[in-house]
C-alpha positions as CSV (number, residue, x, y, z in Angstrom):
1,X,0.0,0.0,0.0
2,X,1.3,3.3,-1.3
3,X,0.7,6.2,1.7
4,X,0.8,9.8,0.9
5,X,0.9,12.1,4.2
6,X,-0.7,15.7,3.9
7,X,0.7,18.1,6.7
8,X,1.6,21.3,7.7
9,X,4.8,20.9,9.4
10,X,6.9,17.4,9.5
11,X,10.6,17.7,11.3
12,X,13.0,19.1,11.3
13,X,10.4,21.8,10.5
14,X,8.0,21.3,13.7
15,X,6.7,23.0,16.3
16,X,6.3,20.3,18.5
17,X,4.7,16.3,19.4
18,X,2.2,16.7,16.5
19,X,4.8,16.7,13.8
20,X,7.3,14.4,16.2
21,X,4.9,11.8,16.1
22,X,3.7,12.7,12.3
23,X,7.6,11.5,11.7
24,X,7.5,8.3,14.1
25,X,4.4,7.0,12.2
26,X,5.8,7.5,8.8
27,X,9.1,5.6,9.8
28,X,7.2,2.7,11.3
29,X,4.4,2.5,8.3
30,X,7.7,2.4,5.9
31,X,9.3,-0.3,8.4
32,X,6.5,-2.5,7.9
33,X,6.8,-2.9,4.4
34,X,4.5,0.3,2.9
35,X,6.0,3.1,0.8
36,X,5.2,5.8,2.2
37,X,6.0,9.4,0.8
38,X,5.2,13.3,2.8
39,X,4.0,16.2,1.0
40,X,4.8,19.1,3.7
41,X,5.2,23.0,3.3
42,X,8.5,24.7,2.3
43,X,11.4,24.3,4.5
44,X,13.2,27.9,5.5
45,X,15.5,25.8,8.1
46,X,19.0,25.4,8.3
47,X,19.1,22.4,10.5
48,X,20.4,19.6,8.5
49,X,17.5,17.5,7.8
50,X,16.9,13.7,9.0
51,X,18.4,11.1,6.9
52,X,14.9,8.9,6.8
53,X,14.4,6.9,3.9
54,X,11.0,8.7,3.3
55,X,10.5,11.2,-0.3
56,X,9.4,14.0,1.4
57,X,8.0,16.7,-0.5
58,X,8.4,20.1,1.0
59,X,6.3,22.2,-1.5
60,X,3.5,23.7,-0.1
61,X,2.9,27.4,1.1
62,X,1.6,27.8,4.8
63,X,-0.8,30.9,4.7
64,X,-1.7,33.6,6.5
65,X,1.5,34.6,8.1
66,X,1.6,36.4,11.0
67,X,4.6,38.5,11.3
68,X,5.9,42.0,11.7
69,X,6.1,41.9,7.6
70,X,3.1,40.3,6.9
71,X,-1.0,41.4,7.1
72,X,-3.1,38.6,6.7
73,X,-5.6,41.1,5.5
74,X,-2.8,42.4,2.6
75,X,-2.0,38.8,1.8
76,X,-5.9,38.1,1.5
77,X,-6.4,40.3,-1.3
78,X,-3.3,40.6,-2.9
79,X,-1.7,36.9,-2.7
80,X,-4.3,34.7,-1.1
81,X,-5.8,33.3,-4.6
82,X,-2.4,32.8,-6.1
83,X,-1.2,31.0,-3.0
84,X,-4.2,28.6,-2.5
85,X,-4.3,27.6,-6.3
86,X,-0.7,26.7,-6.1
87,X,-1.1,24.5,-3.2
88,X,-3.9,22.9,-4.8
89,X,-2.4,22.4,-7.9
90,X,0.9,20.7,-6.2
91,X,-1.6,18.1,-4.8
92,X,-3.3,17.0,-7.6
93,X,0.0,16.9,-9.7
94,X,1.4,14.4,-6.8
95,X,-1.3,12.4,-6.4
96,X,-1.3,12.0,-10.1
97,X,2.8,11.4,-10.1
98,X,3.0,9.0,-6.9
99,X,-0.7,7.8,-7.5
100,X,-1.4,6.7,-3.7
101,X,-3.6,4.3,-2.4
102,X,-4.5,6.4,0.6
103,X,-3.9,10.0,1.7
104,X,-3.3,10.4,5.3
105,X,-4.5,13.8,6.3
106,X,-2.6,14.7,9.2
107,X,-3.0,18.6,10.0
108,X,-4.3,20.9,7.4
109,X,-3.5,23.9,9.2
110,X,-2.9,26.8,7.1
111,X,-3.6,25.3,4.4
112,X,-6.4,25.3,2.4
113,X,-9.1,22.9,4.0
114,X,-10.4,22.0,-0.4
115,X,-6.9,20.0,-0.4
116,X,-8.8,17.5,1.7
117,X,-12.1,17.6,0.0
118,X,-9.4,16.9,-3.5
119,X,-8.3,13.9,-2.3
120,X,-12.1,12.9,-1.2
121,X,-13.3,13.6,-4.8
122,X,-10.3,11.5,-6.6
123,X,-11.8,8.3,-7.7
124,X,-8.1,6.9,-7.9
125,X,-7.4,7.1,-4.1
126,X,-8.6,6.4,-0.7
127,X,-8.3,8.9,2.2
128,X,-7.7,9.0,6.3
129,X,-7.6,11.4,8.8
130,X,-6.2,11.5,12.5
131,X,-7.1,14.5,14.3
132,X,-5.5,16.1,17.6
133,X,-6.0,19.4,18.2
134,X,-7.2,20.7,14.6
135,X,-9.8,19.4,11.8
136,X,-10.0,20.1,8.9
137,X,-14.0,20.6,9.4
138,X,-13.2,23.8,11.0
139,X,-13.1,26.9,8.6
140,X,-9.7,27.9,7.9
141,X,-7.4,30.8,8.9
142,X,-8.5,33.2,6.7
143,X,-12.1,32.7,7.5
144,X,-11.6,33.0,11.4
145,X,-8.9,36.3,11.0
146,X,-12.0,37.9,9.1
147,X,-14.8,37.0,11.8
148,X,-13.1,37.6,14.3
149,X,-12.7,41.3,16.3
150,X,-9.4,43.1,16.8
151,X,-7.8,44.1,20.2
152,X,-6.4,47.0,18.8
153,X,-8.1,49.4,18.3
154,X,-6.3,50.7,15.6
155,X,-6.2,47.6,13.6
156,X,-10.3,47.1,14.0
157,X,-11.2,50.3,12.5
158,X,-8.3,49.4,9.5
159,X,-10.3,45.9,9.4
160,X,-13.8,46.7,10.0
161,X,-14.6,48.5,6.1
162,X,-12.9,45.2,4.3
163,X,-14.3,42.9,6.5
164,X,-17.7,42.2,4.6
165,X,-16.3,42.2,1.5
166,X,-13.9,39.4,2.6
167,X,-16.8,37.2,4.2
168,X,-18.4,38.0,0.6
169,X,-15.7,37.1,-1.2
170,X,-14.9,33.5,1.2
171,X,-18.5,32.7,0.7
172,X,-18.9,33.2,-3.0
173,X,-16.1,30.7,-3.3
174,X,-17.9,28.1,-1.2
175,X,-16.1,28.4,1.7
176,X,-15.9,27.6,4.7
177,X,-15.4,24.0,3.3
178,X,-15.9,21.0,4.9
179,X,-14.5,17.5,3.9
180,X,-16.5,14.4,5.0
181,X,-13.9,12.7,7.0
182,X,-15.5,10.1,6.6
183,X,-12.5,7.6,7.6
184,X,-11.3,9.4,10.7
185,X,-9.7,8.9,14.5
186,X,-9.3,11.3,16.5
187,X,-6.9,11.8,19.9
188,X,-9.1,11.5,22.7
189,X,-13.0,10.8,23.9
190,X,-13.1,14.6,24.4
191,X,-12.3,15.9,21.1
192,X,-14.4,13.3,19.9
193,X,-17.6,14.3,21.9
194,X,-16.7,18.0,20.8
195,X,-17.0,16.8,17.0
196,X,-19.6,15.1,17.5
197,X,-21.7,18.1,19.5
198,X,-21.0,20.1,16.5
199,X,-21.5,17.4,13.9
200,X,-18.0,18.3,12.1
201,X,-17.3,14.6,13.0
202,X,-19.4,11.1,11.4
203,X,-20.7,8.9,13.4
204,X,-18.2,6.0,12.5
205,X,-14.9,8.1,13.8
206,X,-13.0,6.6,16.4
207,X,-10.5,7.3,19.3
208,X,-6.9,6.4,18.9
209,X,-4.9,7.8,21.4
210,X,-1.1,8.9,21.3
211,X,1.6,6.4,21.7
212,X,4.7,6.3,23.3
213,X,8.4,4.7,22.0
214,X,8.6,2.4,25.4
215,X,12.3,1.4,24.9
216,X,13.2,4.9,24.3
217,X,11.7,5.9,27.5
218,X,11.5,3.9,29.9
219,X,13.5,4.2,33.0
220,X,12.7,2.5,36.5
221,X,11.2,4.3,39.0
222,X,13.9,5.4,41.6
223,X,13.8,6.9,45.1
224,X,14.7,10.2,45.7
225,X,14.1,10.9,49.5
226,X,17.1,13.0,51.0
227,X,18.2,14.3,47.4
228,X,17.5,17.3,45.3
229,X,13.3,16.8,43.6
230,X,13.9,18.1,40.2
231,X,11.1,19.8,38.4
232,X,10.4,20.0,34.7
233,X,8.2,21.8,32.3
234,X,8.7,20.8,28.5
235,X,7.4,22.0,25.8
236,X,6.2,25.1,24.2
237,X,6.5,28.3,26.2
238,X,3.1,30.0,26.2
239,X,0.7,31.5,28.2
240,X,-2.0,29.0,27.1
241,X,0.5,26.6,28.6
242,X,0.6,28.1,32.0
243,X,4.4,28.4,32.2
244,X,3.7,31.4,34.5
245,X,1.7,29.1,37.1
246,X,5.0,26.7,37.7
247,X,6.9,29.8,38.6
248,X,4.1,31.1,40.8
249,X,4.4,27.8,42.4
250,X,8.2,27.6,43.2
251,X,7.9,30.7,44.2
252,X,5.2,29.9,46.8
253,X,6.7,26.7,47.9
254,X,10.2,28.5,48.8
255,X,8.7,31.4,50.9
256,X,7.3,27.7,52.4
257,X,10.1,24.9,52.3
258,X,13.2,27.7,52.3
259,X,15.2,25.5,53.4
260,X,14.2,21.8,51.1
261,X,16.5,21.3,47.7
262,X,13.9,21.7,44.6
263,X,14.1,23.3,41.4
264,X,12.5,23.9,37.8
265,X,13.7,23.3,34.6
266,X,11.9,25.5,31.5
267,X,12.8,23.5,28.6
268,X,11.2,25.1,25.4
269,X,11.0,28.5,23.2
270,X,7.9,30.6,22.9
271,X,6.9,34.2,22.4
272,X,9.8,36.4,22.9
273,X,7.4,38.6,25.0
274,X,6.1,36.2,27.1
275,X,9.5,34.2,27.8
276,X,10.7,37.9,29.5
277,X,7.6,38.1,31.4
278,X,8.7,34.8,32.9
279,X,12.4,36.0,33.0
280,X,10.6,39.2,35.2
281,X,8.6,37.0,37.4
282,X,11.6,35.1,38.4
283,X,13.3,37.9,39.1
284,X,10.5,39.6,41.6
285,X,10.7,36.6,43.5
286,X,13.9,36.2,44.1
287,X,14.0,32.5,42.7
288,X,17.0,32.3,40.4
289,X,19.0,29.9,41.9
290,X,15.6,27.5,41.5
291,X,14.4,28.6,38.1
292,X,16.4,27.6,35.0
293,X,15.4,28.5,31.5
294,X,17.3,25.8,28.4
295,X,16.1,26.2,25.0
296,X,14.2,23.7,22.5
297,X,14.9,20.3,23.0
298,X,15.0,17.9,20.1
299,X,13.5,14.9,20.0
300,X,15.7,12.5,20.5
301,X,17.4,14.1,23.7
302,X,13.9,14.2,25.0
303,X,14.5,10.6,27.2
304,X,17.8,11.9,28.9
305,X,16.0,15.4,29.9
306,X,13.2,12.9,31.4
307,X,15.4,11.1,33.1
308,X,17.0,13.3,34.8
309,X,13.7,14.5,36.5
310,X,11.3,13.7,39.2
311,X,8.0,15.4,38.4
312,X,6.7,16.6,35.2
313,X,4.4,20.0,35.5
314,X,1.4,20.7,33.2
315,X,-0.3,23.5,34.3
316,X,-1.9,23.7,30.7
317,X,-5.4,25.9,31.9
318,X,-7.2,25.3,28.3
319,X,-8.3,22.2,26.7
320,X,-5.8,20.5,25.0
321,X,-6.5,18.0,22.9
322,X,-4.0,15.5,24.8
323,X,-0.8,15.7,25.9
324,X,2.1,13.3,24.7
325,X,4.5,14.6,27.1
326,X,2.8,13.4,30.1
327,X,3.0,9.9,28.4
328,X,6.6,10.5,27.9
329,X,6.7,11.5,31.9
330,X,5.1,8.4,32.5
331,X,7.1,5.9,30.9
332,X,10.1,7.8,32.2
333,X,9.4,7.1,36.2
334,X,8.1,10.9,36.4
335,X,5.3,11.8,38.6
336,X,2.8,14.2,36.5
337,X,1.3,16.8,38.5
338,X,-1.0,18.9,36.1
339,X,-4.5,20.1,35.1
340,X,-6.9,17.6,33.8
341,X,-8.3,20.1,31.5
342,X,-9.6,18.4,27.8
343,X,-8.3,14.7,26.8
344,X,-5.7,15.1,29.2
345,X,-8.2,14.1,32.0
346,X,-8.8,11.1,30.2
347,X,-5.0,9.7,31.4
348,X,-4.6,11.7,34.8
349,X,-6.1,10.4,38.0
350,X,-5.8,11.9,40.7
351,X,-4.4,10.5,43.8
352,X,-4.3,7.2,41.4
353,X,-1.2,8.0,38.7
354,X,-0.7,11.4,39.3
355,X,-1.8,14.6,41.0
356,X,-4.3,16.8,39.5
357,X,-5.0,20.8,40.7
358,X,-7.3,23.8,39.5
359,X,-5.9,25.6,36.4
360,X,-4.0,28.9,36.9
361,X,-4.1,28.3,40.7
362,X,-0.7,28.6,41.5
363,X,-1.2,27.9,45.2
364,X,-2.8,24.5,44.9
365,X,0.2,23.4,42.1
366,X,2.5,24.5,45.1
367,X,0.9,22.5,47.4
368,X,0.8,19.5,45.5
369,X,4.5,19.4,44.9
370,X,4.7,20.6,48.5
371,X,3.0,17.3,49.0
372,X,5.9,15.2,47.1
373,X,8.6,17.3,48.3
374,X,7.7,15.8,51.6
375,X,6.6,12.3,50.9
376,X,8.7,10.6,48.6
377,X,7.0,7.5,49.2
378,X,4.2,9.0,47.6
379,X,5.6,10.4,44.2
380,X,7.0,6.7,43.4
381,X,3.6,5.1,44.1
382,X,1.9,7.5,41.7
383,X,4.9,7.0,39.3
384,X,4.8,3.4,39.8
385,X,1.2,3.5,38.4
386,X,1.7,5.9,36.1
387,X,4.2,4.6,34.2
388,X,2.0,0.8,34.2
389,X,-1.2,2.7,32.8
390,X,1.3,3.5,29.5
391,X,3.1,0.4,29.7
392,X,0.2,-1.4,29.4
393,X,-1.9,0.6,26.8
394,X,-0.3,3.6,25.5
395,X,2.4,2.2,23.7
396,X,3.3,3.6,20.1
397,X,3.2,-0.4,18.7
398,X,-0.5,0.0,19.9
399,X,-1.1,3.3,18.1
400,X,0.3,1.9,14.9
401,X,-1.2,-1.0,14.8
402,X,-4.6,1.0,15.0
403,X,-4.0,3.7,12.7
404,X,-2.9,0.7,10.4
405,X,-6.2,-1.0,10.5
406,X,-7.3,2.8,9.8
407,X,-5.8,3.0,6.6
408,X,-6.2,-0.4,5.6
409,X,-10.0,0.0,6.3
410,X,-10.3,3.3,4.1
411,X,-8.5,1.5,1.4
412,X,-10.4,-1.9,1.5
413,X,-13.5,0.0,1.6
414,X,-12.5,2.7,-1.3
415,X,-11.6,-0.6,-3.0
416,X,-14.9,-2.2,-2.8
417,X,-16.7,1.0,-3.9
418,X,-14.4,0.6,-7.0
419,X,-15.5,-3.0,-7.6
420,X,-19.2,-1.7,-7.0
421,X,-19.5,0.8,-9.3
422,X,-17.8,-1.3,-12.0
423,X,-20.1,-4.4,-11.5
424,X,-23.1,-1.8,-11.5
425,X,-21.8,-0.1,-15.0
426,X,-21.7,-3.4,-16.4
427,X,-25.1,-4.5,-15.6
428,X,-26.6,-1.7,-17.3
């Protein structure tokens, strides 16, 4: 079976787990005997790229983009067009050129969402989607920039006399456009029941939850009593991440344990702004020598920074779609102490594999590590547990085997349509 994958981003171009684990599946689909092949955007990196034995085809143009150069409101009218019918017109080339069995839609995000509903309408192929966080039922970036108000004031009363001329303009061209995903998993039983509520998701779509590399990560869980707890926060540095709630925290539990050996390790890269907010808040509570700050971590040294740490933060306050770094905590011996906010809460149980408190309460996230930093006993019992709830049914051989029997069902089932509509032509 020949597998085309249609994404956004796939590494070294990523932002973070999403296209990590876009990569992961590819290289264990090819290991198992299928050709599979990546149509991706353009790549403006200089990191030298991985030597996978995957064509990867970095063509397509991500649009709007937001920066100090570029108005998704210029780009609308002047380049939008131009852009979308280039990306549209790579697709169809490729799918003619590699002719795939199946597309597997992965994230369509700034893209245009009539790439999917393409692939739907070719006769020659079949199509799949696994969803976490984004879908390509929802209208795209352009249609959301224009519907939505301004916070500056400035740039609403530049936007507002355009604005219904755009929505004019989207609508006239049939858009927002939604693709039937009609062969579709999604993440979690939360983004599932969300889909479903606002019937951008068929009945027949199913849950198949993240996976994690259990060789890579796994690491017994160890005793700490008597030595230094070290704290970690991974990923990307955000507000909607609640980096600014851990800090809170230390800071609260050092004006209360002065005298006990903790500290917090930021790994990640944000918002400029919002990594010296952090940088301030450290600073006003006089909690430098318990805050450190390292940069993006790649991949692959992702199981030594676990290992090297006792408790895994996730003060996320929104509703992710579900985390892959708490799996990663998990199967590293690392006690999770976070929010159970959207699919998340479908892994974290309190008091049971982990340690669950408000979002943006900083106090209650101090007390809970508070809780830890005194009973060590504790934090390996909920590790313990932890890391057996993964072990047993989170691995990535058990993701891959179901998103295989994904695919394989879309292209069986395109297959028999095939057969169908030829037996039914030749019996008239």
């Amino acid at each position: 079976m020949r597998i085309l994958f249609l994404t956004n981003y796939y590494p070294p171009q990523e932002i973070g787990g999403y296209e990590q684990l876009c990569r992961d599946v590819a290289l264990n689909l090819s290991r198992m005997g299928y050709e599979v092949m990546v149509l991706t955007s353009e790549s403006r990196q200089r990191e030298k790229a991985y030597q996978d034995k995957i064509n990867i085809f970095r063509l397509l143009k991500l649009r709007p983009r937001y920066s100090r150069y570029y108005s998704p409101a210029i780009e609308f009218f002047l380049t939008r067009r131009k852009d979308e019918r280039f990306n549209l017109n790579v697709l169809r080339k490729l799918l003619v050129d590699l002719k795939p069995d199946v597309v597997f839609i992965w994230n369509l995000q700034m893209l245009p969402r009539e790439m999917a509903i393409i692939c739907e309408q070719n006769p020659n192929v079949a199509v799949a989607y696994w969803l976490a966080g984004y879908s390509p039922a929802e209208p795209d970036e352009y249609w959301r920039y224009w519907h939505q108000e301004a916070i500056n004031n400035l740039r609403a009363a530049l936007k507002r006399p355009f604005r219904r001329l755009a929505i004019q303009m989207m609508a006239a061209e049939g858009k927002p456009a939604r693709p039937r995903l009609e062969h579709a998993a999604v993440v979690s039983q939360y983004m599932l029941d969300i889909g479903r509520a606002d019937e951008t998701l068929p009945s027949g779509t199913q849950v198949i939850y993240n996976g994690v590399e259990l060789k890579e990560f796994y690491r017994p869980v160890e005793s700490r009593r008597g030595k230094q707890l070290r704290i970690l926060q991974a990923g990307r540095i955000s507000s909607d991440k609640g980096v600014h709630t851990s800090i809170e925290a230390i800071a609260y539990l050092a004006k209360k344990k002065p005298r006990r050996n903790f500290s917090l390790l930021i790994a990640g890269s944000g918002p400029m702004k919002y990594e010296r907010s952090l940088l301030q808040l450290v600073h006003k509570n006089q909690i430098e020598d318990r805050v450190t700050f390292q940069k993006w971590v790649p991949r692959e040294n992702m199981p030594d920074l676990l290992a090297k740490s006792d408790v895994l933060l996730l003060p996320t306050p929104y509703h992710e779609a579900f985390s892959r770094v708490v799996l990663e905590a998990m199967t590293s011996g690392s006690l999770v102490i976070g929010t159970n906010t959207g699919g998340t809460g479908e892994l974290l149980r309190d008091e049971v594999n982990s340690l669950v408190f408000p979002a943006e309460n900083s106090t209650a996230l101090g007390e809970q590590i508070m809780r830890v930093l005194d009973d060590d006993e504790l934090r390996c019992q909920l590790a313990k547990r932890g890391q057996e709830l993964v072990i047993n049914e989170f691995s990535l051989e058990v993701m891959i085997k179901k998103l295989e029997e994904l695919l394989m069902a879309a292209h069986v089932d395109h297959s028999n349509r095939i057969l169908e509509s030829r037996f039914n032509s030749g019996s008239h």
